[in-house]
MIDOSE-1310 file (N, C-alpha, C; in nm, 2 decimals, decimal comma, always signed):
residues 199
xxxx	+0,09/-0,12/+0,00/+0,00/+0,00/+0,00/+0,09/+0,12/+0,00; +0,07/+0,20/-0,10/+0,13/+0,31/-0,11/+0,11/+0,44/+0,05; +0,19/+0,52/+0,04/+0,20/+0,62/+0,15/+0,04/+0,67/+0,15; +0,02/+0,74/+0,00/-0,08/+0,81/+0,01/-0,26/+0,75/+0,01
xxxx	-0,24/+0,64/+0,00/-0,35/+0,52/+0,06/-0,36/+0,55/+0,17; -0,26/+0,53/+0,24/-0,27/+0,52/+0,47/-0,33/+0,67/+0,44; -0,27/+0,77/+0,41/-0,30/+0,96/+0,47/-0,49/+0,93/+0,39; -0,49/+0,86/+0,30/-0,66/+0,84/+0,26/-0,75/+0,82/+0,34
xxxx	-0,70/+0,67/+0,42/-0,75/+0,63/+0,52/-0,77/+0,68/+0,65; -0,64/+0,76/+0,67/-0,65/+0,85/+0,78/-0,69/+0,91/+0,79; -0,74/+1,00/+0,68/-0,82/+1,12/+0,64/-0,98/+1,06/+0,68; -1,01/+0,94/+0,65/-1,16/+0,92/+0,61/-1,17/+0,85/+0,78
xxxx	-1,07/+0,82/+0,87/-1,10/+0,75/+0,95/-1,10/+0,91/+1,06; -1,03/+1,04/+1,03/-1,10/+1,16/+1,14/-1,20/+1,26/+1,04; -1,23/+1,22/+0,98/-1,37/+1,26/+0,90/-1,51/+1,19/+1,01; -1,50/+1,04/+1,00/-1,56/+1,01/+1,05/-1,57/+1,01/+1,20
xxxx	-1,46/+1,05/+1,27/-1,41/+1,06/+1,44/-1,45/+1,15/+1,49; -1,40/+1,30/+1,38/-1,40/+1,38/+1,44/-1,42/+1,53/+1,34; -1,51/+1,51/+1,27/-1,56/+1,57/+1,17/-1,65/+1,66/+1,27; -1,77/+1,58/+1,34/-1,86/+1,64/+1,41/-1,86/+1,67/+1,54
xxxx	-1,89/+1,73/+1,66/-1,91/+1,73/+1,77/-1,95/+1,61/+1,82; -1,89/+1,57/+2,01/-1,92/+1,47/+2,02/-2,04/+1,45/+2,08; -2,12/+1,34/+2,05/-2,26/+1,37/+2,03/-2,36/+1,40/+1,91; -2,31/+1,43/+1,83/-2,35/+1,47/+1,69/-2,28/+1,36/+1,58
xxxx	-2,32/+1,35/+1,51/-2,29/+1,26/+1,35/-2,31/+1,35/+1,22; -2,25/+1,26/+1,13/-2,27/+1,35/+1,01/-2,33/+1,37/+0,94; -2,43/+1,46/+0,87/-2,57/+1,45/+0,83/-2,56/+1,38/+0,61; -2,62/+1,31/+0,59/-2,57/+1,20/+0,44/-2,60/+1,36/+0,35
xxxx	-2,49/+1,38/+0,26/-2,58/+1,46/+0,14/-2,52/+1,58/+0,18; -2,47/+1,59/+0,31/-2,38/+1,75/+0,29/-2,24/+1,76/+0,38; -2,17/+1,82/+0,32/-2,01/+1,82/+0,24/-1,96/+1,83/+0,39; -1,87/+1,79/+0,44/-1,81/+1,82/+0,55/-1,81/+1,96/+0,59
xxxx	-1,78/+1,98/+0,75/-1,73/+2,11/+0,82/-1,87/+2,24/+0,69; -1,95/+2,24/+0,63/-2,03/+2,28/+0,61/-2,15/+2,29/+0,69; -2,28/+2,45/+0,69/-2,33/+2,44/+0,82/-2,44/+2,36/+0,76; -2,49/+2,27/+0,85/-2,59/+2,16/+0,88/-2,52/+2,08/+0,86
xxxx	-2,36/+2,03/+0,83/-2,32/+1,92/+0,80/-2,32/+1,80/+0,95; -2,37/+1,84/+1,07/-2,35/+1,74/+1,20/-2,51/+1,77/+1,25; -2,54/+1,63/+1,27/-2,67/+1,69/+1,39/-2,67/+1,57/+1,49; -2,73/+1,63/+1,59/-2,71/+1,54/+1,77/-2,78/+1,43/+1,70
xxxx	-2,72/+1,35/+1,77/-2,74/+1,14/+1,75/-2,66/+1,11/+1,78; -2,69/+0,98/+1,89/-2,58/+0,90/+1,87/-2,53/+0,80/+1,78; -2,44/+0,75/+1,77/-2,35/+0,70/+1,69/-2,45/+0,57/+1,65; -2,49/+0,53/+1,54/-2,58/+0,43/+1,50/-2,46/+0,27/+1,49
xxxx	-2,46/+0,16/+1,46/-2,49/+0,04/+1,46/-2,34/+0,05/+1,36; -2,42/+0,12/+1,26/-2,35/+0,10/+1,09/-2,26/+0,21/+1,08; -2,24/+0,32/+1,19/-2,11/+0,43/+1,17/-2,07/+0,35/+1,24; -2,05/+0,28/+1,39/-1,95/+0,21/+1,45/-1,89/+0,08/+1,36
xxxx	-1,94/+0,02/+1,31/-1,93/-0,04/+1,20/-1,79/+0,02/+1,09; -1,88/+0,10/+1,03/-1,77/+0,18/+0,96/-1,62/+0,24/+1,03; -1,67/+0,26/+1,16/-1,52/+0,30/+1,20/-1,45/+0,21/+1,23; -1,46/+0,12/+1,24/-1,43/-0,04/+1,34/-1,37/-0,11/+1,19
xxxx	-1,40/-0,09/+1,05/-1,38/-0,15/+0,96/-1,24/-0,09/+0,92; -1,26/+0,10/+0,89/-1,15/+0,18/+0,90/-1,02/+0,16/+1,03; -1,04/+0,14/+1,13/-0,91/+0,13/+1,19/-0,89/+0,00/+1,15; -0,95/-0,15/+1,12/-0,90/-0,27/+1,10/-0,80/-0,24/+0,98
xxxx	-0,87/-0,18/+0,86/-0,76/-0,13/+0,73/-0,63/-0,04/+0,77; -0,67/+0,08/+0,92/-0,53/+0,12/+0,92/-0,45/+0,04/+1,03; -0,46/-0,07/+1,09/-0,38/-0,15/+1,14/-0,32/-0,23/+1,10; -0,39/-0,31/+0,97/-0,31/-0,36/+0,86/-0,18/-0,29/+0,79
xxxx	-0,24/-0,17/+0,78/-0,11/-0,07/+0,64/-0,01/-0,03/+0,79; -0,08/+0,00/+0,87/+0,03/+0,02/+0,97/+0,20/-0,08/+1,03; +0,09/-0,24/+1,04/+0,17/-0,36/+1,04/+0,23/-0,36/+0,92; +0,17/-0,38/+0,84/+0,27/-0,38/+0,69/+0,39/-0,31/+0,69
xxxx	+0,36/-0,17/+0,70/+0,48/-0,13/+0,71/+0,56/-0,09/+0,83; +0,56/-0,13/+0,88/+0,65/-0,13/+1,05/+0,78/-0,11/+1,06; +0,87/-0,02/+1,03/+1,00/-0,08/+0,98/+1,06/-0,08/+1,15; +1,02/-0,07/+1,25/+1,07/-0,14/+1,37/+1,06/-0,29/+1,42
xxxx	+1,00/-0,35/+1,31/+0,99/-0,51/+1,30/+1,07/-0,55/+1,27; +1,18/-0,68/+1,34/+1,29/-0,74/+1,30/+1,31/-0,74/+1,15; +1,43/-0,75/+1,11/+1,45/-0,78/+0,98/+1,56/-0,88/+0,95; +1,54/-0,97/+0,85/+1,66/-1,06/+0,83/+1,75/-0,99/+0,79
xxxx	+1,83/-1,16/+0,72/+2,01/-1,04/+0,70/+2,00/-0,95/+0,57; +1,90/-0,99/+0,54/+1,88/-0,86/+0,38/+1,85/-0,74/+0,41; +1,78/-0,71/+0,55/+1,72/-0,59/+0,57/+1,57/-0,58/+0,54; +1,51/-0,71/+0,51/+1,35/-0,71/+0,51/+1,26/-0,69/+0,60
xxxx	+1,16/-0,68/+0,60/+1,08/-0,70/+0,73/+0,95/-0,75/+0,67; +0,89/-0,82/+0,70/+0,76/-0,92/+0,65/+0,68/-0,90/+0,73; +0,61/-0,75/+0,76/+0,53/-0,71/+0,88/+0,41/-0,77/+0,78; +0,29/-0,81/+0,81/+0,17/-0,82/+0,70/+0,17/-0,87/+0,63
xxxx	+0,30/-0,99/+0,58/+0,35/-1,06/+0,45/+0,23/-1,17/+0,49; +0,14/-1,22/+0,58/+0,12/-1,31/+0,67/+0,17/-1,44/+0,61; +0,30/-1,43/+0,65/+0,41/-1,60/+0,67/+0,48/-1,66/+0,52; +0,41/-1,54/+0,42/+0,43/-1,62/+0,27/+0,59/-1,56/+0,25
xxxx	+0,68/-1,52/+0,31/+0,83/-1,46/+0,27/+0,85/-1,59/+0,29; +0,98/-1,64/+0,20/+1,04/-1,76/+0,16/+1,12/-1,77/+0,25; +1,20/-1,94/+0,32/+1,30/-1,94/+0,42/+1,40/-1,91/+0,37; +1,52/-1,94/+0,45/+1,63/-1,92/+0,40/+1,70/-2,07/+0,28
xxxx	+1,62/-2,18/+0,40/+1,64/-2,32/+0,35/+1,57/-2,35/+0,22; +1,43/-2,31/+0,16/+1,39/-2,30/+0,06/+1,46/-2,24/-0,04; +1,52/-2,11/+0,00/+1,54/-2,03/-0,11/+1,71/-2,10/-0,19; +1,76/-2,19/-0,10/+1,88/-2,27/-0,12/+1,85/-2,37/-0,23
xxxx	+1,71/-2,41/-0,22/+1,68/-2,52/-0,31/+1,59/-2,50/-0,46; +1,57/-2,36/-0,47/+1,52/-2,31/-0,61/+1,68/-2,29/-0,72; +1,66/-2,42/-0,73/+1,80/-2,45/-0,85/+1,76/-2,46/-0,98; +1,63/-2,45/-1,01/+1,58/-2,47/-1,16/+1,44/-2,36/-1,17
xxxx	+1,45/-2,41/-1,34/+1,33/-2,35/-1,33/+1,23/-2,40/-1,28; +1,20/-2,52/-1,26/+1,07/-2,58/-1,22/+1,07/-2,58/-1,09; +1,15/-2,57/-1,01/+1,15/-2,57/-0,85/+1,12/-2,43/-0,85; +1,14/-2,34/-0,92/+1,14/-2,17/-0,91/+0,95/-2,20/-0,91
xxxx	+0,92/-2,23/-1,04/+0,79/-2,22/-1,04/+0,69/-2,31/-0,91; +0,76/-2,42/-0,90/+0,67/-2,49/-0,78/+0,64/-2,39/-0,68; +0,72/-2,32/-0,67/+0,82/-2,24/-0,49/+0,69/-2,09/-0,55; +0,70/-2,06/-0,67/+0,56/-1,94/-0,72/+0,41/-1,97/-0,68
xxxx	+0,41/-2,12/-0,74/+0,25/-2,17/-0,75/+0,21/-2,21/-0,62; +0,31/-2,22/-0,55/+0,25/-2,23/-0,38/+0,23/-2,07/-0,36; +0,31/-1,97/-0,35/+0,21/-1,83/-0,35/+0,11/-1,78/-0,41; +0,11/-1,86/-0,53/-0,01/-1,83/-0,66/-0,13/-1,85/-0,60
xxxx	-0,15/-2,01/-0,54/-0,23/-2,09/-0,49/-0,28/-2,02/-0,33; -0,19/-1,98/-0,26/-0,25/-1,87/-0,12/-0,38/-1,74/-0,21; -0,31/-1,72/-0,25/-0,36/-1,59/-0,33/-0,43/-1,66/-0,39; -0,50/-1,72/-0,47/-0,65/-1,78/-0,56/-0,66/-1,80/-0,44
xxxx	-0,67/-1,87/-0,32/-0,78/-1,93/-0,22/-0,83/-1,82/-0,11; -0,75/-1,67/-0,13/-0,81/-1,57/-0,09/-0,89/-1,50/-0,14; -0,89/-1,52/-0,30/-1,01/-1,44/-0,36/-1,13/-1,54/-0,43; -1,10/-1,66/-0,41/-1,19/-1,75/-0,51/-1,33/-1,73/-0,50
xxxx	-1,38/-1,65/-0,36/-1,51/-1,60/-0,34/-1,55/-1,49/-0,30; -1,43/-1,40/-0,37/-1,43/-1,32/-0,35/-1,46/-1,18/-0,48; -1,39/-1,27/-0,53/-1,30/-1,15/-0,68/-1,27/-1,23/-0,77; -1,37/-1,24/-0,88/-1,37/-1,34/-0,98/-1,29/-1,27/-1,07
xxxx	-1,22/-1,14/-1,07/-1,15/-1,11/-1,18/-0,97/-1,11/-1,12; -0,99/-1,11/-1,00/-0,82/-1,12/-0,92/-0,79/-1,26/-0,95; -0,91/-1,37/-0,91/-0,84/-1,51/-0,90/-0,87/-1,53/-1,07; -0,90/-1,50/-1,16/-0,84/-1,53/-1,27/-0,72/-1,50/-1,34
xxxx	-0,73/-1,36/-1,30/-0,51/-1,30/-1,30/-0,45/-1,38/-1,27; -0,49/-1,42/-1,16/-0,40/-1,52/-1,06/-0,36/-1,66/-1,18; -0,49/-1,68/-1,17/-0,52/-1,85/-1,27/-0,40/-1,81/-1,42; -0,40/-1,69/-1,46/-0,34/-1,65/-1,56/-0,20/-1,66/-1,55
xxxx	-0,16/-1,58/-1,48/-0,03/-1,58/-1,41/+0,09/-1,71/-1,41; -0,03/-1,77/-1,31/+0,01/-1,92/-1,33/+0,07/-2,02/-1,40; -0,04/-2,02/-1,55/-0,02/-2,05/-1,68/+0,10/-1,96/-1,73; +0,09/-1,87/-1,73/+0,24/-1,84/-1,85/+0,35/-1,87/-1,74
xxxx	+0,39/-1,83/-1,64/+0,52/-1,89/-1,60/+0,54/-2,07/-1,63; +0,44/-2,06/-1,63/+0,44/-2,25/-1,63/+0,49/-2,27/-1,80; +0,42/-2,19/-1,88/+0,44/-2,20/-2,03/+0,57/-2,13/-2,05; +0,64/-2,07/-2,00/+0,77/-2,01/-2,04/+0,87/-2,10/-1,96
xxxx	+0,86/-2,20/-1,86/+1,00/-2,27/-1,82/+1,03/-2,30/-1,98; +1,16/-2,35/-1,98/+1,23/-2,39/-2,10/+1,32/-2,27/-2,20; +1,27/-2,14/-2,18/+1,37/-2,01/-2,20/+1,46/-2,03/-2,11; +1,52/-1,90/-2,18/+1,67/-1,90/-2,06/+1,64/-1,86/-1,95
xxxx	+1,75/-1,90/-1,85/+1,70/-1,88/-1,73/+1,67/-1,67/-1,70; +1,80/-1,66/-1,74/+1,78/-1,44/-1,75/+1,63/-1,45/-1,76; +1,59/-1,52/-1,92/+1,43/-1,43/-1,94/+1,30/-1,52/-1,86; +1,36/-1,65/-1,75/+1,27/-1,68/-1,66/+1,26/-1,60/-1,53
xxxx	+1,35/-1,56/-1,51/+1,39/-1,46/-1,41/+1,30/-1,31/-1,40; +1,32/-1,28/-1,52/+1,26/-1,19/-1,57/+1,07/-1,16/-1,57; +1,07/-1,29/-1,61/+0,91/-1,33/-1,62/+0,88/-1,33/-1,46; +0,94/-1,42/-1,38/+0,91/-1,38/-1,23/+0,86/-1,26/-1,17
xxxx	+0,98/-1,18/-1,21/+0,98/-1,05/-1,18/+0,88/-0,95/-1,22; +0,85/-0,99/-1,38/+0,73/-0,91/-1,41/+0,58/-0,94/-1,31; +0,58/-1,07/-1,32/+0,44/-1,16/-1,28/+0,45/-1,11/-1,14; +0,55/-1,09/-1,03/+0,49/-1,03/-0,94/+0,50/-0,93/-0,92
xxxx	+0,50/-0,81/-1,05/+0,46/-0,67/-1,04/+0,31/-0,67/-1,07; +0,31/-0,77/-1,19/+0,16/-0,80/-1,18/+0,05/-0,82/-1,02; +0,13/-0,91/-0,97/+0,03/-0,98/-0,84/+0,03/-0,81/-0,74; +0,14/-0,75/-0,77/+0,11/-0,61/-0,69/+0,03/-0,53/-0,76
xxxx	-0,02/-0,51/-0,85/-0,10/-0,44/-0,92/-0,24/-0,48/-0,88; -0,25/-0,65/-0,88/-0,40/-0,66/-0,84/-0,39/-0,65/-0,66; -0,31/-0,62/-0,59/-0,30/-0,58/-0,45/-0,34/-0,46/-0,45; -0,32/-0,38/-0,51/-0,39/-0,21/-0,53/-0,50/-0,23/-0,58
xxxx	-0,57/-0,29/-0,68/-0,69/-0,30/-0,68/-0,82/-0,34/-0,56; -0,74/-0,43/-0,53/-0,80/-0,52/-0,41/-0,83/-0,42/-0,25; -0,70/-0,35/-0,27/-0,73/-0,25/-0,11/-0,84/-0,12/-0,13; -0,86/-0,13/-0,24/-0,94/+0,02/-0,32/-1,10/-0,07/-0,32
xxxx	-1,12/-0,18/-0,30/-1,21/-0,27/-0,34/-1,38/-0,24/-0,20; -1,51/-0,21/-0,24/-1,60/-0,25/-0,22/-1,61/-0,29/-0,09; -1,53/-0,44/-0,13/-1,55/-0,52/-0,01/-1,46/-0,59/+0,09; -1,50/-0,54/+0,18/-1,40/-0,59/+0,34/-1,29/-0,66/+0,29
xxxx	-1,36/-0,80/+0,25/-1,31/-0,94/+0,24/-1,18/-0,93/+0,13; -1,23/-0,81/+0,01/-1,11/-0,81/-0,12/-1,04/-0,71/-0,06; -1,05/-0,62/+0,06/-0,93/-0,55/+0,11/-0,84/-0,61/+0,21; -0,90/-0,68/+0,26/-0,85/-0,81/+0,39/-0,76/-0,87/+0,29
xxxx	-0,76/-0,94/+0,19/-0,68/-1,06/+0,13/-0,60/-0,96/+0,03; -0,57/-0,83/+0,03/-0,46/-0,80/-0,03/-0,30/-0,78/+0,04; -0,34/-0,82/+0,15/-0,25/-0,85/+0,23/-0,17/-0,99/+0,21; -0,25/-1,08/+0,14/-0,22/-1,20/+0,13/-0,14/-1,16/-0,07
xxxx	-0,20/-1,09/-0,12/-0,09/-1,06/-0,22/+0,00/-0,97/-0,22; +0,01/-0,90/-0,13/+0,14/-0,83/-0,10/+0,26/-0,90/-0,06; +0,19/-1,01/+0,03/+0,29/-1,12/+0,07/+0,35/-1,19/-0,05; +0,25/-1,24/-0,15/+0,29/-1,36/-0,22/+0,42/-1,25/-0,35
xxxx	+0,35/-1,12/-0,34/+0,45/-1,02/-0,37/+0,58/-1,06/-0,40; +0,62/-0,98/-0,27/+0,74/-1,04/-0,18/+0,80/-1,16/-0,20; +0,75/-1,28/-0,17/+0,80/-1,39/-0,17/+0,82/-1,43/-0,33; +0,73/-1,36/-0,43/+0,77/-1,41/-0,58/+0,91/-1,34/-0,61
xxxx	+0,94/-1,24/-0,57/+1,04/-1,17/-0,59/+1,14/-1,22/-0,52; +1,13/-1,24/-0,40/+1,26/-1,34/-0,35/+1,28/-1,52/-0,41; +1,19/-1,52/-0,46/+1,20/-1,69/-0,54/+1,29/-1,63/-0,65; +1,22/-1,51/-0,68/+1,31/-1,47/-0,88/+1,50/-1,45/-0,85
xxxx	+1,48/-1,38/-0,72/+1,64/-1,32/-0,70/+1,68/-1,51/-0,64; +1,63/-1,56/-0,58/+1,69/-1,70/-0,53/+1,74/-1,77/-0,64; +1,63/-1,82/-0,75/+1,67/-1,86/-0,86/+1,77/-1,85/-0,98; +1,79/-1,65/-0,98/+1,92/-1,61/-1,06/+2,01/-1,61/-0,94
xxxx	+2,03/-1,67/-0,80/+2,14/-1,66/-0,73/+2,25/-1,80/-0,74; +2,11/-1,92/-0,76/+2,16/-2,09/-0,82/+2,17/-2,10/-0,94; +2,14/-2,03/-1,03/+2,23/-2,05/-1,15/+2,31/-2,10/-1,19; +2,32/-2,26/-1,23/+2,46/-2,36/-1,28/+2,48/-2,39/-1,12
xxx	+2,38/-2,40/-1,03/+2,45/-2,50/-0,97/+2,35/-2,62/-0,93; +2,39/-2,76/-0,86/+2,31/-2,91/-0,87/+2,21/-2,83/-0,89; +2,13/-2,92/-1,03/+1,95/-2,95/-0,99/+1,92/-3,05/-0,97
């Protein structure tokens, strides 16, 4: 999630805090800090709701980016990755292309089982994705590498669609492709790091 997503969220989460007097809400149909924009009520069912939904999304972008969370020897930090960053011992054993791709299609596979009922057009990227890395093993390794790399700029592209999304559930699971992100990207550098050595 980009910087100016959180300042969005922040923005929309003291609109709704603190837009109005306390005791008062916001009245539907007129423009903030405008006059009649607050009238006395308490806080209904579906604003607590809404705010309770808003801080769950800025606790997420918060943890994501934590840079006071441990970091390994690269200097990473996998606040919000939830567990999909590659080990160290994995990343030793992507010696080919097809171990590269197996070590993808296990993050591919997290990511479709977060949107499958969710986002019929995310889990078909996904499904897409899948297929051409699978259909390009057999290039050179540079333009397998390459293909990795693209494919999870791809998976981060449908992560910004997904946080911008409707519904709870497809902003909840962009967390899960931010992760798979991450970990495609360290499969791609793992795999140009084994290069010529045992498969």
């Amino acid at each position: 999630m980009e910087n100016n997503k959180i300042f969005n969220l922040l923005d929309k989460a003291i609109d709704i805090l603190e837009r109005c007097w306390k005791g008062y809400k916001p009245v539907a149909g007129v423009k903030p800090y405008e006059a009649g924009s607050c009238e006395k009520e308490m806080a209904t069912q579906s604003d607590m709701s809404e705010i309770e939904e808003v801080i769950s999304m800025l606790d997420k972008a918060i943890e994501f980016y934590n840079p006071s969370q441990p970091r390994d020897e690269n200097g990473r930090w996998g606040g919000g990755a939830g567990g999909l960053m590659i080990s160290k011992e994995k990343a030793s054993q992507i010696t080919s292309q097809e171990k590269a791709y197996d070590a993808v299609s296990e993050q591919l596979d997290d990511a479709k089982k977060a949107v499958e009922e969710i986002d019929d057009n995310a889990f078909i990227k996904i499904q897409q994705i899948g297929y051409k890395l699978r259909d390009m093993q057999g290039n050179s390794d540079r333009n397998y590498y390459s293909t990795i790399m693209a494919k999870a700029d791809e998976v981060a592209n449908i992560a910004d669609k997904l946080i911008n999304s409707d519904k709870k559930e497809a902003r909840d699971s962009s967390v899960i492709f931010r992760g798979a992100t991450e970990a495609m990207r360290e499969i791609a550098q793992s795999f140009r790091s084994n290069w010529g050595k045992s498969k």
